[in-house]
C-alpha positions in Angstrom: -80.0 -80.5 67.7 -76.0 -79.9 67.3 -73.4 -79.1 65.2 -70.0 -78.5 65.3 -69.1 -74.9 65.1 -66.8 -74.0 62.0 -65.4 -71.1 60.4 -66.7 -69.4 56.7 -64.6 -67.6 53.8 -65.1 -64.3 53.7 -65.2 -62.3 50.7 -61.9 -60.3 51.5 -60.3 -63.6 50.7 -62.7 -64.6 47.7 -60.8 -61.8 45.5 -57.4 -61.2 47.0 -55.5 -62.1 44.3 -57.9 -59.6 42.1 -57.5 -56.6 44.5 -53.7 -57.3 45.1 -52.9 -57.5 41.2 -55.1 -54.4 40.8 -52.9 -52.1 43.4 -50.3 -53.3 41.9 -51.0 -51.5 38.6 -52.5 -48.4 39.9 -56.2 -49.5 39.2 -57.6 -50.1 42.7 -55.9 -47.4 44.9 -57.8 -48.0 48.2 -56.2 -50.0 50.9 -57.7 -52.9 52.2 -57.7 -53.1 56.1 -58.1 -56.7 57.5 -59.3 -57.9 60.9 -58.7 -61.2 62.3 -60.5 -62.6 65.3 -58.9 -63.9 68.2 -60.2 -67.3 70.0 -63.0 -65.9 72.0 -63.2 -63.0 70.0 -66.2 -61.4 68.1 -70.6 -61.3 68.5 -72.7 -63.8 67.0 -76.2 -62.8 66.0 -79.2 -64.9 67.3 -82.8 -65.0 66.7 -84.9 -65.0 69.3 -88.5 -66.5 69.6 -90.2 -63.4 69.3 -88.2 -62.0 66.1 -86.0 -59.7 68.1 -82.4 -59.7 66.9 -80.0 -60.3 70.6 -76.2 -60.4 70.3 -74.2 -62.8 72.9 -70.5 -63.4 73.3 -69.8 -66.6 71.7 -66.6 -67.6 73.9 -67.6 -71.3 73.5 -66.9 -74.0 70.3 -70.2 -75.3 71.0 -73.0 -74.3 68.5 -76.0 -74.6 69.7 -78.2 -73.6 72.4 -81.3 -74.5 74.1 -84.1 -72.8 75.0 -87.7 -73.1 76.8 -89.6 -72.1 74.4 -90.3 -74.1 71.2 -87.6 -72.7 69.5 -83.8 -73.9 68.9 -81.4 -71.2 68.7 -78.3 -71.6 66.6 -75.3 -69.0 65.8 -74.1 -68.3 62.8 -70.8 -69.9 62.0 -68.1 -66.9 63.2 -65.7 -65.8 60.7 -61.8 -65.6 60.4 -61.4 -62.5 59.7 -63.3 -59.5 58.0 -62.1 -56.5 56.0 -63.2 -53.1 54.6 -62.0 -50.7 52.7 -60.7 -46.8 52.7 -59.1 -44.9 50.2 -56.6 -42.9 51.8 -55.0 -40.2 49.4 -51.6 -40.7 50.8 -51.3 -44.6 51.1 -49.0 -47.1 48.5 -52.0 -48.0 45.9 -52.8 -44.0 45.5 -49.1 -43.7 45.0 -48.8 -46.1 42.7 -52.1 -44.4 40.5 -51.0 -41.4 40.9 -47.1 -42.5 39.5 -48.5 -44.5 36.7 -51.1 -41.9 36.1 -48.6 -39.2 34.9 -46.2 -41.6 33.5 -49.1 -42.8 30.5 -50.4 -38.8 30.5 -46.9 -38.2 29.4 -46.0 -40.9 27.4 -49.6 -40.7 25.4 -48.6 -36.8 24.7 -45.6 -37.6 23.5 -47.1 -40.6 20.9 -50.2 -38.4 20.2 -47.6 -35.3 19.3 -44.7 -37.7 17.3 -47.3 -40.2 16.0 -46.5 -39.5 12.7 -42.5 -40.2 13.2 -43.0 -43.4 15.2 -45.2 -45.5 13.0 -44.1 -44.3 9.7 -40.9 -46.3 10.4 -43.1 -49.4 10.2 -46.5 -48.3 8.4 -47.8 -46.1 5.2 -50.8 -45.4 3.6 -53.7 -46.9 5.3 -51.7 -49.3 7.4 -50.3 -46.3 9.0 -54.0 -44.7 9.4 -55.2 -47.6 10.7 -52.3 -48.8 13.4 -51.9 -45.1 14.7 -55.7 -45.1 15.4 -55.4 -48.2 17.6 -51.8 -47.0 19.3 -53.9 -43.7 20.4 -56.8 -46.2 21.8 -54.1 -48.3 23.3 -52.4 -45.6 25.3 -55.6 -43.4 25.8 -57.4 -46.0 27.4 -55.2 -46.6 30.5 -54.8 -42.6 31.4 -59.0 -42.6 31.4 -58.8 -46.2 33.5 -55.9 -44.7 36.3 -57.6 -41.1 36.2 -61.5 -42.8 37.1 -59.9 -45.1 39.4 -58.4 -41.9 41.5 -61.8 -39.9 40.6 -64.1 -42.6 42.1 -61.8 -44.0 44.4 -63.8 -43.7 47.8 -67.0 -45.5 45.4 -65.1 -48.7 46.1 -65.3 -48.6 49.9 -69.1 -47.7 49.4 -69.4 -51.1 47.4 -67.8 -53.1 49.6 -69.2 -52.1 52.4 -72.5 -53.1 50.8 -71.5 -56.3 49.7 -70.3 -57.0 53.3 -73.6 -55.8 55.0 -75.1 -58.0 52.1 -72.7 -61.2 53.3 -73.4 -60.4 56.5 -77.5 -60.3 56.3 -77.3 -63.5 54.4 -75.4 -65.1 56.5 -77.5 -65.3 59.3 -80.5 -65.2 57.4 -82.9 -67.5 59.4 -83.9 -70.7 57.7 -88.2 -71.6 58.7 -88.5 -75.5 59.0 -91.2 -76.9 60.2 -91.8 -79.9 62.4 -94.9 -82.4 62.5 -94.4 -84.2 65.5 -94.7 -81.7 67.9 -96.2 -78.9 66.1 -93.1 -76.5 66.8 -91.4 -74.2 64.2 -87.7 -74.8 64.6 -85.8 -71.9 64.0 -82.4 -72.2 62.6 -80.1 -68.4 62.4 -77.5 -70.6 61.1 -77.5 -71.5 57.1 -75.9 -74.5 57.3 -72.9 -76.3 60.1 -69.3 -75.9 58.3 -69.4 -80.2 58.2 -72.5 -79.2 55.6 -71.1 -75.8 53.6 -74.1 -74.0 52.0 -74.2 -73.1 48.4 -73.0 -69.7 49.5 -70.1 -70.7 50.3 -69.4 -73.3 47.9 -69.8 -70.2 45.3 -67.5 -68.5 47.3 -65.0 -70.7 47.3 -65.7 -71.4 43.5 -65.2 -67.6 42.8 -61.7 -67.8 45.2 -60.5 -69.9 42.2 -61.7 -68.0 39.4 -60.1 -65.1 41.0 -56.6 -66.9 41.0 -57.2 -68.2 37.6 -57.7 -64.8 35.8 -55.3 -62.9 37.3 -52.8 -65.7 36.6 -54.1 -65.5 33.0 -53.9 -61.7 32.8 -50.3 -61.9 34.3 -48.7 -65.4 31.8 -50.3 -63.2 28.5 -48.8 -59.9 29.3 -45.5 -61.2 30.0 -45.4 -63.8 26.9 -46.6 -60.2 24.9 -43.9 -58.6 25.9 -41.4 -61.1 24.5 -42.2 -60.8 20.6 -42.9 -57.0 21.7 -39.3 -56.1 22.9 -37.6 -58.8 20.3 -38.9 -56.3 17.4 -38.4 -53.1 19.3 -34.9 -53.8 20.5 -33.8 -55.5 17.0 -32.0 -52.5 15.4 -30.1 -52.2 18.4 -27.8 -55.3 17.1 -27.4 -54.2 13.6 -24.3 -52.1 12.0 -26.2 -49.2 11.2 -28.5 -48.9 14.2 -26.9 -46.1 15.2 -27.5 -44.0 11.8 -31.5 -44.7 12.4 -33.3 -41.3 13.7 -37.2 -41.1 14.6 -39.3 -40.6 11.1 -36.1 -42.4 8.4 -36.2 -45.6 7.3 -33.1 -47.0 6.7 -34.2 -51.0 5.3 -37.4 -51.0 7.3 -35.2 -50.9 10.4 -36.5 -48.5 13.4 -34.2 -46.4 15.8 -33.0 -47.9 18.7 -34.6 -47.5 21.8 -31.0 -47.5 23.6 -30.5 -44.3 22.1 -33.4 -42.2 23.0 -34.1 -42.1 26.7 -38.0 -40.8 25.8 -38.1 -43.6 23.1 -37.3 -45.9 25.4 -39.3 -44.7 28.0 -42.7 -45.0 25.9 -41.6 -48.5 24.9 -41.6 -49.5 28.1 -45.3 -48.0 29.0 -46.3 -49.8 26.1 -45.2 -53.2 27.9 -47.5 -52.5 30.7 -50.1 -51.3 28.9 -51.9 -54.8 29.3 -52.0 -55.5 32.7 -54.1 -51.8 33.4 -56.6 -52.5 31.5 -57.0 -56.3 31.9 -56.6 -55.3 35.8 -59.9 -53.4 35.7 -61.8 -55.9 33.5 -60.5 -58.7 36.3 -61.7 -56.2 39.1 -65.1 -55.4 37.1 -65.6 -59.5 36.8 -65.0 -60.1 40.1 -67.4 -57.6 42.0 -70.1 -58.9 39.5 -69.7 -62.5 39.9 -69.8 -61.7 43.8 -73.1 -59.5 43.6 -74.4 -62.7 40.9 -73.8 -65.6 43.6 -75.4 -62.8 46.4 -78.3 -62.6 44.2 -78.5 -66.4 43.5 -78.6 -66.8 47.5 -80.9 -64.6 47.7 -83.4 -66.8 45.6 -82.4 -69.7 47.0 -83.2 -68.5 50.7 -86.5 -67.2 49.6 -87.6 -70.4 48.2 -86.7 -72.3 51.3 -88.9 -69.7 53.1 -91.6 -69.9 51.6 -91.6 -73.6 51.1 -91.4 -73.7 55.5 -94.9 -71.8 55.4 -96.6 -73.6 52.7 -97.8 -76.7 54.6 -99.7 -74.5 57.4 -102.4 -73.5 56.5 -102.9 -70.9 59.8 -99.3 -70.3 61.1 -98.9 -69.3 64.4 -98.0 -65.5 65.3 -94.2 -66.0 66.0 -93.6 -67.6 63.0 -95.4 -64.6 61.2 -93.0 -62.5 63.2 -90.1 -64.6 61.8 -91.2 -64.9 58.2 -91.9 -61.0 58.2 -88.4 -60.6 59.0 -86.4 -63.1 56.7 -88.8 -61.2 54.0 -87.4 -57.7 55.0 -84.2 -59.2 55.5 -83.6 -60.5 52.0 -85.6 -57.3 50.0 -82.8 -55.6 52.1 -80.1 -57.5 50.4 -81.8 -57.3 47.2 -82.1 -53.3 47.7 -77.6 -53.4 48.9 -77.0 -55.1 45.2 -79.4 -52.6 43.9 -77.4 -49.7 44.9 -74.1 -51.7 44.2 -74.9 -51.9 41.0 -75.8 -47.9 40.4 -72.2 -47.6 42.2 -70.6 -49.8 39.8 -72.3 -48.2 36.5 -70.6 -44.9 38.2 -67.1 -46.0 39.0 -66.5 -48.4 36.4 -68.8 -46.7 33.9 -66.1 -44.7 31.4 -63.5 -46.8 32.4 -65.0 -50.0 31.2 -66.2 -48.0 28.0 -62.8 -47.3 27.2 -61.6 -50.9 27.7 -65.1 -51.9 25.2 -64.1 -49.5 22.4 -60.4 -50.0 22.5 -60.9 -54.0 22.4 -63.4 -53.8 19.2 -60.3 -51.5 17.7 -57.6 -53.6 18.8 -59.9 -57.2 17.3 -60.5 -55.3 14.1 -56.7 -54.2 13.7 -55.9 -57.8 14.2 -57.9 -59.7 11.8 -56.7 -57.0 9.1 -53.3 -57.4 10.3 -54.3 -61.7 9.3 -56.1 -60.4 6.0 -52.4 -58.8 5.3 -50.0 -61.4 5.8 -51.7 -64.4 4.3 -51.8 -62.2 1.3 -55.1 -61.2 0.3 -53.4 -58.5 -0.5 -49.9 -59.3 -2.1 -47.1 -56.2 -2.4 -44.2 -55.6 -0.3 -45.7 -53.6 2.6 -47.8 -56.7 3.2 -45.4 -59.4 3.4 -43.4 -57.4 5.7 -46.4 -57.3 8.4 -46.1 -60.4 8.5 -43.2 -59.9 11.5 -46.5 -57.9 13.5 -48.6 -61.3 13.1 -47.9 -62.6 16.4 -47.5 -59.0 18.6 -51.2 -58.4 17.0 -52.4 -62.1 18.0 -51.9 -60.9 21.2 -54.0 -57.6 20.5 -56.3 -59.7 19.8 -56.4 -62.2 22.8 -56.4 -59.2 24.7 -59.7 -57.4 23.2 -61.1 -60.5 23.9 -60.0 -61.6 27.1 -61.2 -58.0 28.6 -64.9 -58.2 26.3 -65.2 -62.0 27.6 -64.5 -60.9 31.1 -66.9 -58.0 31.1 -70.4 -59.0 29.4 -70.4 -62.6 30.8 -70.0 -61.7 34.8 -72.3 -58.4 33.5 -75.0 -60.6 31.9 -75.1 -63.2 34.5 -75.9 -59.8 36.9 -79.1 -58.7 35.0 -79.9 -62.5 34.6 -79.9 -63.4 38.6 -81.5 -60.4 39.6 -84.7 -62.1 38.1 -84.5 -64.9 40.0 -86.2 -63.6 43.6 -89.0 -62.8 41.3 -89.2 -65.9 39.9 -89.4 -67.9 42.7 -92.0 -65.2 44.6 -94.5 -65.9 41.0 -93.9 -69.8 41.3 -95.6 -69.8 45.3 -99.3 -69.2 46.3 -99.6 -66.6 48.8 -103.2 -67.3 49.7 -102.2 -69.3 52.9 -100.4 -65.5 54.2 -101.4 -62.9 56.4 -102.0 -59.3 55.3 -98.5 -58.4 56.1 -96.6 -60.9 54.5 -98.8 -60.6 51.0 -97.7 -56.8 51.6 -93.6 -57.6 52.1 -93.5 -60.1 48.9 -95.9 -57.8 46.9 -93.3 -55.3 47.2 -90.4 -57.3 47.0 -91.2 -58.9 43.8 -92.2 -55.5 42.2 -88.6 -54.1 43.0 -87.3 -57.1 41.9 -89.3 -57.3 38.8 -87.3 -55.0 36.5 -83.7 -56.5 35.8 -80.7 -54.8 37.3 -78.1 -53.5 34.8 -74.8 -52.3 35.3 -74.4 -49.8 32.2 -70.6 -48.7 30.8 -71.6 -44.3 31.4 -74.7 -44.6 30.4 -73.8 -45.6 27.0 -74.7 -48.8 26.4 -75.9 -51.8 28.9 -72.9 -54.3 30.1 -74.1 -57.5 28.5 -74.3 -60.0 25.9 -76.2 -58.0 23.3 -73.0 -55.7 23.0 -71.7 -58.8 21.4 -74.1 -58.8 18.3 -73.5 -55.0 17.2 -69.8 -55.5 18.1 -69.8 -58.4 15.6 -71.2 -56.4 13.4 -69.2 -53.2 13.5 -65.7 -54.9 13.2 -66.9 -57.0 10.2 -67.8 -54.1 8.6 -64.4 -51.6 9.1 -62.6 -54.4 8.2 -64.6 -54.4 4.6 -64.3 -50.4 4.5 -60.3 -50.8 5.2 -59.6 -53.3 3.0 -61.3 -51.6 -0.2 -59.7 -48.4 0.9 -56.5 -49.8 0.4 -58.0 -51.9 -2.7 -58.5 -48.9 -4.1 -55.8 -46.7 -3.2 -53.3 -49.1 -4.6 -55.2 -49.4 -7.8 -55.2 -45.3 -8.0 -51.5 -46.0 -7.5 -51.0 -48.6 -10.4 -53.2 -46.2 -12.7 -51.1 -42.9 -12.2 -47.6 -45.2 -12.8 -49.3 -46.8 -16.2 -50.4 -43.3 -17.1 -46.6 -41.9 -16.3 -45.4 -45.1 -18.4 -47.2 -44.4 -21.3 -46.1 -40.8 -21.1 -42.5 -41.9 -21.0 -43.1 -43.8 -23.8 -44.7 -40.9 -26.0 -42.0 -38.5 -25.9 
């Protein structure tokens, strides 16, 4: 048996574009150090007859090996390159946090304190209630996001480095065939030759364009947002009386301009990057779960193939015992490394991805009142002049969600794989099996019996159910907001026909 020897993705390349946008904004500030391999360069993990795990210099392109015994030994393919990570306090992406970090604390303080002045050149009444509640969420959320990410910044190099050791398991996780002619067990380290790529990396590669795909998304929407967004904000600054405008007057609807107020115009501009923080650690939360969903989907598929290898002996010989023992220890390993990865991630992503949950459901339900406004379900002034807001809020919207979309999905899909290796142990008769291995899949499928769940601070559970009560809550504010202001305005007409009728008295 041969095969030509090839090289496989690794996952430092799967979600560059992810981690790169991500330093960018201050949300991943850990450094990611990569290693290429020279020609010549690196070990290759073999299996040996016995089960023993031996290491050799692979300084050859040829793939395979022979042996004496019945078995046929086989590398794994060697990789390009590998990477890991470490969060160093004084490297570029921990600058960056910490820049943007105190940049949003102080441009939230100054909102939270002048709140009142800023939006009640645009809003009043409940309008203004409602948009200033969603402007604090806005702004709030990204000082919680960049203040985690610096908290729990060493928690990423503990993930990765379990989703390498994970990659790395899998990888040469040995595949039990077995052969009728000669009564041999042909054991095969390698999952698949590169001429053949495995689902493993097919997913992988899949996930490499995903990866590109939503950070180009995240990256086309914020910077088409901030078109409308500076068109209204730097408007007064070509009018005649632009320069009579101060913070809290209204002078025909028209707000100060930015040009003139250097803190003004510093806020504005935070509020322009506001979107690609938190979409950056929604895209970094999707990413890490779709990785940890296609490891647990290989998972399942590797422990069907291994016990499909055993089911047509009925009294398998003591080295393949040896061998199945270990490809069962080897994957309730892996199992156990997305276990903990995704205890990690429900700590490091937990409040952060809470605040991204809570400020999308206030950022949809602003949105569809801001609709409910301008088509003129409710018809005065204020109203028809929203209607200048109905595109800057469109995008609100997209971006609540954009980030919702790209957090339950790759979050459901987590809880939903991690049932698979059960599944597959429950569909197999284990009667054929030796003490031992009944033992290893006994105890595999009870730790993978109960679903893993990546939780947002132990709040609620990161899934598709957060979808139903989201639904639900939105639908309803947007009733208790629209009858508030139903009712307000008719207290209003009410009090003027009382004052009228007065008038008309005397």
């Amino acid at each position: 048996m041969s095969t030509n020897c090839g090289h496989t993705i690794c996952i430092c390349e799967v979600i560059n574009p992810v981690l790169r946008y991500c330093q960018l904004f201050g949300v991943f500030p850990a450094s990611v150090i990569k290693h290429s391999f020279e020609k010549g360069d690196g070990y290759e993990s073999y299996i040996s007859h016995d089960g023993r795990n031996e290491t050799f210099r692979n300084k050859s392109r040829s793939c395979y090996s022979h042996t004496p015994v019945s078995f046929q030994i086989s590398p794994i393919p060697k990789l390009k390159s590998t990477c890991y990570v470490k969060s160093y306090f004084f490297s570029y992406p921990s600058f960056i946090s910490i820049v943007l970090l105190v940049g949003f604390s102080s441009v939230t303080t100054y909102v939270i304190v002048n709140i009142a002045e800023i939006l009640k050149v645009y809003f009043q009444g409940t309008d203004f209630y409602t948009f200033g509640v969603q402007s604090i969420c806005v702004y709030g959320q990204n000082v919680v996001i960049l203040l985690n990410s610096l908290i729990h910044r060493k928690t990423f190099g503990k993930i990765w480095f379990l989703l390498m050791e994970t990659f790395r398991n899998l990888r040469k996780h040995a595949v039990t065939q077995y052969n009728f002619e000669d009564k041999a067990v042909i054991q095969n380290s390698m999952i698949q030759p590169v001429s053949h790529p495995t689902k493993l990396q097919k997913r992988l590669k899949m996930l490499r364009i995903v990866s590109f795909l939503l950070v180009s998304t995240a990256v086309v929407m914020s910077i088409a947002h901030m078109i409308p967004f500076a068109t209204l904000v730097f408007d007064s600054c070509f009018d005649d009386g632009a320069q009579d405008l101060t913070v809290g007057s209204k002078v025909s609807g028209k707000p100060l301009c930015p040009l003139g107020n250097v803190l003004l115009l510093i806020q504005k501009l935070f509020f322009g990057m506001i979107d690609f923080v938190h979409q950056g650690v929604a895209i970094l939360f999707s990413a890490f779960c779709l990785i940890i969903c296609v490891f647990l989907e290989e998972i399942g598929n590797q422990m069907e193939m291994t016990l499909r290898s055993i089911k047509y002996d009925m009294k398998p010989k003591a080295s393949q015992v040896i061998l199945i023992n270990f490809e069962i220890e080897n994957l309730r390993m892996c199992y156990e490394y997305m276990s903990k990865c995704c205890r990690l991630m429900s700590q490091c992503f937990g409040i952060a991805i809470l605040a991204v949950m809570i400020t999308s459901v206030v950022s949809i339900t602003c949105s569809l009142y801001s609709y409910a406004l301008s088509s003129g379900a409710i018809s005065d002034e204020d109203s028809r002049n929203m209607t200048k807001f109905y595109v800057i809020w469109a995008f609100h919207e997209w971006f609540g969600v954009f980030c919702l979309v790209v957090i339950l999905i790759p979050g459901q899909f987590v809880t939903n794989m991690s049932e698979k290796p059960s599944q597959v142990i429950g569909r197999h008769s284990l009667m054929q099996l030796d003490s031992e291995t009944k033992y290893q899949l006994s105890q595999f499928q009870h730790q993978s019996r109960k679903p893993l769940v990546i939780t947002a601070w132990n709040v609620t559970t990161i899934g598709m159910s957060f979808i139903a009560s989201a639904a639900t809550n939105v639908t309803t504010y947007i009733l208790v907001i629209l009858q508030f202001r139903l009712g307000v305005e008719n207290r209003d007409i009410n009090m003027i026909g009382k004052n009228n009728n007065t008038s008309t008295d005397q």
